[in-house]
VMD Tcl script that draws the C-alpha trace (Angstrom):
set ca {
  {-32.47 -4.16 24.58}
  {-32.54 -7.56 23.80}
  {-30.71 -7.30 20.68}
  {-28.10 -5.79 22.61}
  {-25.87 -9.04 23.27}
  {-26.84 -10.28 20.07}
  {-25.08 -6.73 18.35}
  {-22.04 -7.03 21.08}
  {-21.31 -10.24 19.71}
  {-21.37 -9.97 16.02}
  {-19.30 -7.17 16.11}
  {-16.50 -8.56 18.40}
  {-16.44 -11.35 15.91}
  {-16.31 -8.88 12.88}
  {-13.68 -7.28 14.25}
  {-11.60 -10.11 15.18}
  {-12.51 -11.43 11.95}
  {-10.65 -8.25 10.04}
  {-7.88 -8.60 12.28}
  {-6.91 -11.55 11.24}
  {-7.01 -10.88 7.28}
  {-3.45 -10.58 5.99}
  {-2.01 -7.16 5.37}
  {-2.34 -5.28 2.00}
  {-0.13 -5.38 -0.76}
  {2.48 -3.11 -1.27}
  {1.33 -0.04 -3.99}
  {1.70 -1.06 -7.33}
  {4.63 0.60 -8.09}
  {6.44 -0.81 -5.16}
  {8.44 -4.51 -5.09}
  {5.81 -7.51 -5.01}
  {7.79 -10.95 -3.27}
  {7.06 -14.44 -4.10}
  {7.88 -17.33 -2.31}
  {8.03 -20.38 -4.37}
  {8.07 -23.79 -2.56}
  {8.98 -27.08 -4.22}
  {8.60 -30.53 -2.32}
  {10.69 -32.95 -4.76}
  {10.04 -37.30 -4.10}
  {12.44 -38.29 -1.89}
  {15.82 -39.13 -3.50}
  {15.40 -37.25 -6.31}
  {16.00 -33.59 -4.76}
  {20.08 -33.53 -6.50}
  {18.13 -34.34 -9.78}
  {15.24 -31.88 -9.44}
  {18.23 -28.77 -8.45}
  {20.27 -29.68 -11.09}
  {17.65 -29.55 -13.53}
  {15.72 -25.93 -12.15}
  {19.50 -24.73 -12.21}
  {20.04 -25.69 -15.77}
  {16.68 -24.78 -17.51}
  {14.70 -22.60 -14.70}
  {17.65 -20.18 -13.35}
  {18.82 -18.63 -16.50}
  {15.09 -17.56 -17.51}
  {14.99 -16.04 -14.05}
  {18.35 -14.28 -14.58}
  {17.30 -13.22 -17.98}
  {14.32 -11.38 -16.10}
  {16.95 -9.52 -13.66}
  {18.72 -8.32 -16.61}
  {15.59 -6.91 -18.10}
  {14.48 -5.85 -14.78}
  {11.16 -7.66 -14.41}
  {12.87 -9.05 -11.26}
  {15.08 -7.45 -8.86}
  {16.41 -10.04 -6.74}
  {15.98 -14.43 -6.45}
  {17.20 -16.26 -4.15}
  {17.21 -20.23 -4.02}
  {17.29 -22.02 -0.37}
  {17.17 -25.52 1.04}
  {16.21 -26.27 4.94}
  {19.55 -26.79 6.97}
  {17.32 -29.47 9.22}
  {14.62 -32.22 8.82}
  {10.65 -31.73 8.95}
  {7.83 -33.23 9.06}
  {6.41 -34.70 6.20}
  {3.25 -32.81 6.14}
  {5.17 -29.83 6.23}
  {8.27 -30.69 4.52}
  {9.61 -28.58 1.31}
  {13.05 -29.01 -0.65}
  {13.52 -25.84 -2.01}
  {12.39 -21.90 -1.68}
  {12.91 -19.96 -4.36}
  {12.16 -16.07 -3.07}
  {11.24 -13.33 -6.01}
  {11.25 -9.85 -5.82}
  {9.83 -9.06 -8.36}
  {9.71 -4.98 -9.60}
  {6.08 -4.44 -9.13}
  {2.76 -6.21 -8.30}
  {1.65 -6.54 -12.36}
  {4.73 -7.87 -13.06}
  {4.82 -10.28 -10.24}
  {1.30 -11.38 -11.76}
  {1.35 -11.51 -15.13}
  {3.31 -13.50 -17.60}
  {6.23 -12.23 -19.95}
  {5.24 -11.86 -23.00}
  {9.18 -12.28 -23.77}
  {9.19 -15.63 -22.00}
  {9.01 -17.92 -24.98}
  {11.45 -15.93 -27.33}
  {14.00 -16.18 -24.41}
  {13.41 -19.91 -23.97}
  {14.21 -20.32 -27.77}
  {17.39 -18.33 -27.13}
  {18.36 -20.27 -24.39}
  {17.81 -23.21 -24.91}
  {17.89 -24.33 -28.88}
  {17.59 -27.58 -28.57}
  {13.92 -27.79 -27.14}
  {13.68 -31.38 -27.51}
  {16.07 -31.60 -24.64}
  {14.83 -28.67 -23.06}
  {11.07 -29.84 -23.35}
  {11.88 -33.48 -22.12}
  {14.31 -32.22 -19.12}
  {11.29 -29.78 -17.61}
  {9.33 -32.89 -18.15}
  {11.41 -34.60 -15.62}
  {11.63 -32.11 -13.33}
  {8.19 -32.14 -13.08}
  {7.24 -35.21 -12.72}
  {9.57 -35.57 -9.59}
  {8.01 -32.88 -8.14}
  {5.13 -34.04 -5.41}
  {3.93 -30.54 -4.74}
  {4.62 -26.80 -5.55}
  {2.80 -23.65 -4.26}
  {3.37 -20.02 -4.74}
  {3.14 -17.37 -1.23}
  {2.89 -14.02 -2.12}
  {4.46 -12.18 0.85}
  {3.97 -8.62 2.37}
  {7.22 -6.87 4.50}
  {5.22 -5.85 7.59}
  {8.75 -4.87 9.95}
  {7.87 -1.28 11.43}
  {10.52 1.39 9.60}
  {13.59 2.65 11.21}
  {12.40 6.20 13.72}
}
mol new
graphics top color blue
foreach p $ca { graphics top sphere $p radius 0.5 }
foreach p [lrange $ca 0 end-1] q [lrange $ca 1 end] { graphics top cylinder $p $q radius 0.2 }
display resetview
């Protein structure tokens, strides 16, 4: 009987503790989304775009033609934020399943070659783009919106 707050307790907290866990994945043979953020030094975001436009976005449109990836889309925020929170750019993946979303192309360099044949330029221009960059971070996201009855 004594035990009995003690037991009340821990599993209130359990449960609350599972409730707040993010929902699962979709099944592997279902669409896995990324969300890709980029925070770019300030004055230096034109530079960074043009540059993920010129060597990043063909590779990714090389993927939707192979179907590794269904859908990308690139955004900027319309307003101001804070600097803690602040990002540039959101790139948003769909990518056609969970494996592929996670594991690398093993077609990725040969299409880099093709693409770009002067990898000098290539090498030294995703140099730059990098080194403008202040921070990047990758959300995998889950579609949670209750289907249509």
């Amino acid at each position: 009987m004594r035990n009995l707050p003690l037991v009340l307790l821990l599993s209130f907290c359990a449960r609350t503790a599972l409730a707040q866990g993010s929902p699962p994945h979709a099944a592997a043979d279902q669409p896995y989304t990324v969300e890709y953020y980029y925070k770019v030094q300030w004055g230096h975001q034109q530079e960074f775009q043009q540059l993920f436009l010129k060597n990043h976005y063909p590779l990714l449109k090389k993927n939707i033609e192979s179907g590794r990836i269904l859908s990308v889309k690139i955004e900027t925020p319309a307003n101001h934020m804070t600097e803690e929170g602040r990002w540039d750019y959101r790139v948003t993946i769909r990518f056609k399943n969970s494996t592929v979303g996670t594991t690398a192309n093993p077609e990725e360099e040969r299409l880099i070659q093709q693409l770009w044949p002067d990898q000098a330029t290539y090498k030294r221009e995703e140099q730059r783009r990098f080194e403008i960059l202040l921070a990047h971070w990758d959300l995998p996201v889950t579609d949670i919106t209750p289907k249509a009855e």
